[in-house]
Every structure is written in structure tokens, then in C-alpha cells.
N, CA and C atoms as an extended XYZ file, in Angstrom:
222
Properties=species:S:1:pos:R:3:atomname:S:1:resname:S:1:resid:I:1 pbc="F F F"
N       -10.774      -27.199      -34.582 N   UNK     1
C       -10.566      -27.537      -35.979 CA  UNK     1
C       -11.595      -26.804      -36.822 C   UNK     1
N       -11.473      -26.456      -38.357 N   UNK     2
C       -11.942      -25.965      -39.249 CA  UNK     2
C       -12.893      -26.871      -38.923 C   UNK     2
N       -14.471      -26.205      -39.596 N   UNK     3
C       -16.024      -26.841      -39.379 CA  UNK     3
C       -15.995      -27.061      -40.954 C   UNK     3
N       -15.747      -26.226      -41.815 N   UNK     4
C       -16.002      -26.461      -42.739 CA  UNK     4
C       -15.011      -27.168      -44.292 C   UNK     4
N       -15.781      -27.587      -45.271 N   UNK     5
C       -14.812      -28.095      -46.518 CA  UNK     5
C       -14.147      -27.014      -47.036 C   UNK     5
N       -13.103      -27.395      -48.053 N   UNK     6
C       -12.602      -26.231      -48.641 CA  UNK     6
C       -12.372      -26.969      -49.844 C   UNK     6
N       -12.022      -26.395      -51.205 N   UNK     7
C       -12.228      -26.258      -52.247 CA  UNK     7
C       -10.627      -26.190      -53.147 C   UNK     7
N       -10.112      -27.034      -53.955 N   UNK     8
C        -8.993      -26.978      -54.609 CA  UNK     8
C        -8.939      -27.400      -56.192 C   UNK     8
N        -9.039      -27.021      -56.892 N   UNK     9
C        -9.102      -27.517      -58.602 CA  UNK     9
C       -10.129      -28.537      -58.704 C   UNK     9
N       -11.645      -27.742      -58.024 N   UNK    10
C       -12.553      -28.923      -57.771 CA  UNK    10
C       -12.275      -29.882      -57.529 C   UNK    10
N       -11.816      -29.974      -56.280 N   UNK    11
C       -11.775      -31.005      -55.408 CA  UNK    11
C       -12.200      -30.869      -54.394 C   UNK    11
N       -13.363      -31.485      -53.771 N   UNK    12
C       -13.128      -31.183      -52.149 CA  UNK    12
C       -12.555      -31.610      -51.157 C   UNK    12
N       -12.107      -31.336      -49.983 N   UNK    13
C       -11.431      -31.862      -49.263 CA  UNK    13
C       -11.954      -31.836      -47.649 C   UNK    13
N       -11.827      -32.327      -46.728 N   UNK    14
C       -12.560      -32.134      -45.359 CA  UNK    14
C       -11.574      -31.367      -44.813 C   UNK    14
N       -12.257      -30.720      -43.230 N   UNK    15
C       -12.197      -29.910      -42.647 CA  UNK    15
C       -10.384      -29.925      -42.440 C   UNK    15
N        -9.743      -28.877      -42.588 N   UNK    16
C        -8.386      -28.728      -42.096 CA  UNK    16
C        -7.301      -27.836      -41.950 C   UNK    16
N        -7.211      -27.575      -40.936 N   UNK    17
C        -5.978      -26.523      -40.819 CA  UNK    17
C        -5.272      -26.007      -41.491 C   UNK    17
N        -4.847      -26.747      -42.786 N   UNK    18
C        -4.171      -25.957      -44.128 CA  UNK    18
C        -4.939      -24.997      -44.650 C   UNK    18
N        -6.542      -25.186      -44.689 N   UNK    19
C        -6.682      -24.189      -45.404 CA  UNK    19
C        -6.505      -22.757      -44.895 C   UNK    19
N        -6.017      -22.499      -43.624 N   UNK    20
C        -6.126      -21.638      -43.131 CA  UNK    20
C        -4.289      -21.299      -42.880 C   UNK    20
N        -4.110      -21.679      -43.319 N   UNK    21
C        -2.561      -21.550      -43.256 CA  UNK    21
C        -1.686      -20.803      -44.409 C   UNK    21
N        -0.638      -19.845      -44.362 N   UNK    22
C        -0.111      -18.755      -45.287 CA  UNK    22
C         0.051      -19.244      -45.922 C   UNK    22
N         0.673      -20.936      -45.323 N   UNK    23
C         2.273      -21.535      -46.323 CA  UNK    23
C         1.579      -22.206      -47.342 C   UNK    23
N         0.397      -22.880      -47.574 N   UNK    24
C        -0.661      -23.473      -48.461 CA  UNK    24
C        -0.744      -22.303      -49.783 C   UNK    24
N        -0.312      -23.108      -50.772 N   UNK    25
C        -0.174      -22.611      -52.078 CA  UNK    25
C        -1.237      -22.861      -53.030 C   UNK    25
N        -2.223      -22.655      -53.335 N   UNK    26
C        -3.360      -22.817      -54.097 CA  UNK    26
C        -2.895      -22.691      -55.467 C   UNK    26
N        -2.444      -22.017      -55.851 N   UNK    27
C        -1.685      -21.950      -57.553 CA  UNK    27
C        -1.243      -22.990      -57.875 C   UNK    27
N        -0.512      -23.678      -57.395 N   UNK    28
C        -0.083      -25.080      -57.330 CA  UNK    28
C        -0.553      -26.099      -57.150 C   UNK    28
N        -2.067      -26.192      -57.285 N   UNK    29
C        -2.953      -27.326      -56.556 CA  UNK    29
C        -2.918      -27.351      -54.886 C   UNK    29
N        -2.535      -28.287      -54.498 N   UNK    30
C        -2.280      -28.619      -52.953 CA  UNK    30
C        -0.555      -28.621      -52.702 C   UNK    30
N        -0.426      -27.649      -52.690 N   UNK    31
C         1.326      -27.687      -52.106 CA  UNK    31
C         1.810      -26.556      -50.904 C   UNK    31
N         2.413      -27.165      -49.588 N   UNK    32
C         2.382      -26.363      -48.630 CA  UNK    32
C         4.288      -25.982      -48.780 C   UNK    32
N         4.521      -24.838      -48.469 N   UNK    33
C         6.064      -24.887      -48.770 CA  UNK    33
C         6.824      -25.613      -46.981 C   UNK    33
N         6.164      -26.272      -46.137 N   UNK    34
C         6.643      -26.909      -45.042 CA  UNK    34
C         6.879      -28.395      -45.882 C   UNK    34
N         6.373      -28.934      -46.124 N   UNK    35
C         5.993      -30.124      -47.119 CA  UNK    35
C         5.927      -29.984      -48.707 C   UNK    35
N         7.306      -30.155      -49.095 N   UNK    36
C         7.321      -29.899      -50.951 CA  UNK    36
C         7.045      -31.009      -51.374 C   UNK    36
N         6.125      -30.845      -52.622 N   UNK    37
C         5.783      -31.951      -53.359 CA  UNK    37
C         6.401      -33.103      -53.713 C   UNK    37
N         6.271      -34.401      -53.761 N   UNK    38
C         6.947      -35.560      -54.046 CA  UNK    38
C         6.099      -36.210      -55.446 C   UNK    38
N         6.976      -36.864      -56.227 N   UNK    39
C         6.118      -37.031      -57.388 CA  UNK    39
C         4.699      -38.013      -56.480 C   UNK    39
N         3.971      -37.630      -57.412 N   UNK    40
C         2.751      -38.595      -56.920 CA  UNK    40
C         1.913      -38.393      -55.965 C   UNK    40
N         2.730      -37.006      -55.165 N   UNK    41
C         1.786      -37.103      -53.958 CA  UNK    41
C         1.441      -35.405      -53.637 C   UNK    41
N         1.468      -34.613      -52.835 N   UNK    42
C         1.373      -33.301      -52.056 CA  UNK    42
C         1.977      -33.315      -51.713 C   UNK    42
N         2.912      -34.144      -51.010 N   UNK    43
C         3.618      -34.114      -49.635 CA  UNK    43
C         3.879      -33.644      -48.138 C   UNK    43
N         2.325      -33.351      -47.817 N   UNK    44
C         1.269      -32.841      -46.917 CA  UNK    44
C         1.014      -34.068      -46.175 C   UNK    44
N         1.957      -34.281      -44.880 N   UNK    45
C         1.248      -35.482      -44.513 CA  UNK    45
C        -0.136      -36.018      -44.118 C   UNK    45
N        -0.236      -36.639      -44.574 N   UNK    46
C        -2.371      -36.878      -44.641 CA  UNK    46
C        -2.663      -36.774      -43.073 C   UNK    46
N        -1.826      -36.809      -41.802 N   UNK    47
C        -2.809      -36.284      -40.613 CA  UNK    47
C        -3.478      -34.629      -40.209 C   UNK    47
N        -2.216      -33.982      -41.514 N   UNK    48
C        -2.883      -32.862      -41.456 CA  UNK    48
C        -3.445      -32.153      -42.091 C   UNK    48
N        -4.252      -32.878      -43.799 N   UNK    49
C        -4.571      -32.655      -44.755 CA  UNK    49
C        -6.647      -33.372      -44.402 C   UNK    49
N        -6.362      -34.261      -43.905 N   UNK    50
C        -7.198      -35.423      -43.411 CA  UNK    50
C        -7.754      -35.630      -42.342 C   UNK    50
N        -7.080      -35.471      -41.175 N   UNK    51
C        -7.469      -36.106      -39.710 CA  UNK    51
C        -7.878      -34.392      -38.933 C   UNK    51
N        -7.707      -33.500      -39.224 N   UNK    52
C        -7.743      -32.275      -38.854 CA  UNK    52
C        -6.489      -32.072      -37.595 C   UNK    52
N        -5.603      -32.022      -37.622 N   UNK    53
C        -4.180      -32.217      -36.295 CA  UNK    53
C        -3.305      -30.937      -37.056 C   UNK    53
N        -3.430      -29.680      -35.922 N   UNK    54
C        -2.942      -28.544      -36.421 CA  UNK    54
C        -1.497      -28.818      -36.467 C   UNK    54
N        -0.334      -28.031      -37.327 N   UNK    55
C         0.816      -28.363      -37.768 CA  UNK    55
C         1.137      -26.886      -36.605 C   UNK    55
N         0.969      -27.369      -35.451 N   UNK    56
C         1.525      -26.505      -34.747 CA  UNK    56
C         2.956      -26.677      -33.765 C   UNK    56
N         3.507      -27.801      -33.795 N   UNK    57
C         4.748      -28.396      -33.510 CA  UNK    57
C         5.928      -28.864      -34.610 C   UNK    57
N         6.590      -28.921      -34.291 N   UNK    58
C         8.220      -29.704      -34.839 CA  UNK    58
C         7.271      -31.299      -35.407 C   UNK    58
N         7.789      -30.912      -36.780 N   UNK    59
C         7.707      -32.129      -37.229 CA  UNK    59
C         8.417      -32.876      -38.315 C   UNK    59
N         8.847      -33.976      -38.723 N   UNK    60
C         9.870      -34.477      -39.324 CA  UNK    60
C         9.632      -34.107      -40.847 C   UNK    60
N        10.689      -33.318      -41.267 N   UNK    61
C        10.559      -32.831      -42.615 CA  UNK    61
C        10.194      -31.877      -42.333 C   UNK    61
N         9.471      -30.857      -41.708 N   UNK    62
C         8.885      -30.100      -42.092 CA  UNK    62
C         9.361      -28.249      -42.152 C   UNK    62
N        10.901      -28.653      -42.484 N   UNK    63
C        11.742      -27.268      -42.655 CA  UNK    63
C        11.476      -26.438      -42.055 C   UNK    63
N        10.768      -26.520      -40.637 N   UNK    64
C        11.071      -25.577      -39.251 CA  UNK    64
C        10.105      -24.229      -39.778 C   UNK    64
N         8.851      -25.296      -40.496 N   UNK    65
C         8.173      -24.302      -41.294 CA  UNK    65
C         6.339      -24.563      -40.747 C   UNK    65
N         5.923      -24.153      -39.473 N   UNK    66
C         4.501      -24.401      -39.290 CA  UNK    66
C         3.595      -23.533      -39.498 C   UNK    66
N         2.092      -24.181      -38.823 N   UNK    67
C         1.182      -23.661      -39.075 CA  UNK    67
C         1.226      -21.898      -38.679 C   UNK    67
N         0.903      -21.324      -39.783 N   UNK    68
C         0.602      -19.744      -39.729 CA  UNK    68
C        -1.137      -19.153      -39.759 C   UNK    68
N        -1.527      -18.681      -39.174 N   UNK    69
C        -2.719      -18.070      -40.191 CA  UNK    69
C        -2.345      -17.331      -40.709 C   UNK    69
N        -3.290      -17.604      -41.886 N   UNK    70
C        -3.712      -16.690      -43.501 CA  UNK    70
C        -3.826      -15.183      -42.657 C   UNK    70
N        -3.565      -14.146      -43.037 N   UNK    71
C        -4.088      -12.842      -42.903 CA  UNK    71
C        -5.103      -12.361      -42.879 C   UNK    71
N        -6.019      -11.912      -42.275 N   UNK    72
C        -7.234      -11.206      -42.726 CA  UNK    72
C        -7.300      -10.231      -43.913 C   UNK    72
N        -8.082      -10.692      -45.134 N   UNK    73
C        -8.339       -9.945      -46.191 CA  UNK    73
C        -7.405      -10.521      -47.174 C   UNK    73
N        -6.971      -11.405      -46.847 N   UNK    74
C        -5.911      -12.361      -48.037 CA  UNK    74
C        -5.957      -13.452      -48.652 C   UNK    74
């Protein structure tokens, strides 16, 4: 798991696999395109926003859309 925090419309957030992930949209605040926003929320389920649990499997909702790494230099 990520060691370190990461940083979103000054916010911080603990260590987690999104930030390292393509599909994580920063322009948008916190929005991953596996998980589209729901009013009120991210729609990032909090074990993998939170608990550090890589989105590296099939998971419900999640439009057959997982964890990627970011590119180097991107």
C-alpha cells in the first residue's frame, strides 16, 4: 500500500491506491470513472479510498473498470 497522504482541493486524505490510479480524476475533486459520483458522495467505495484494499479485482459496480497505474511522468 501507498506510505504516503495525498492531497485533493485541500483535503487530505490517507494512504491509497487511488492516488495512483489513471482512472482518478482530480479536476473533479475525488471522482474515479470505475465509481461515478452519487449526489452526496464520490462514489469510491470507502475500502478503497480509506482502508488502503487495491481495486485490483471484479467488483460490484465497478464497470469492469480497475486499478491502473498512473504513467510515469503524468
Amino acid at each position: 500500500m501507498p506510505k504516503t497522504t495525498f492531497r485533493i482541493d485541500d483535503r487530505e486524505y490517507p494512504p491509497s491506491w487511488c492516488d495512483r490510479c489513471k482512472h482518478l480524476q482530480r479536476d473533479l475533486g475525488l471522482y474515479c470513472a470505475a465509481f461515478p459520483p452519487v449526489k452526496g458522495s464520490t462514489g469510491i467505495p470507502r475500502e478503497f479510498l480509506f482502508r488502503g484494499i487495491k481495486h485490483d479485482r471484479p467488483y460490484a459496480g465497478d464497470h469492469g473498470i480497475r486499478f491502473e497505474p498512473v504513467e510515469e511522468g503524468k
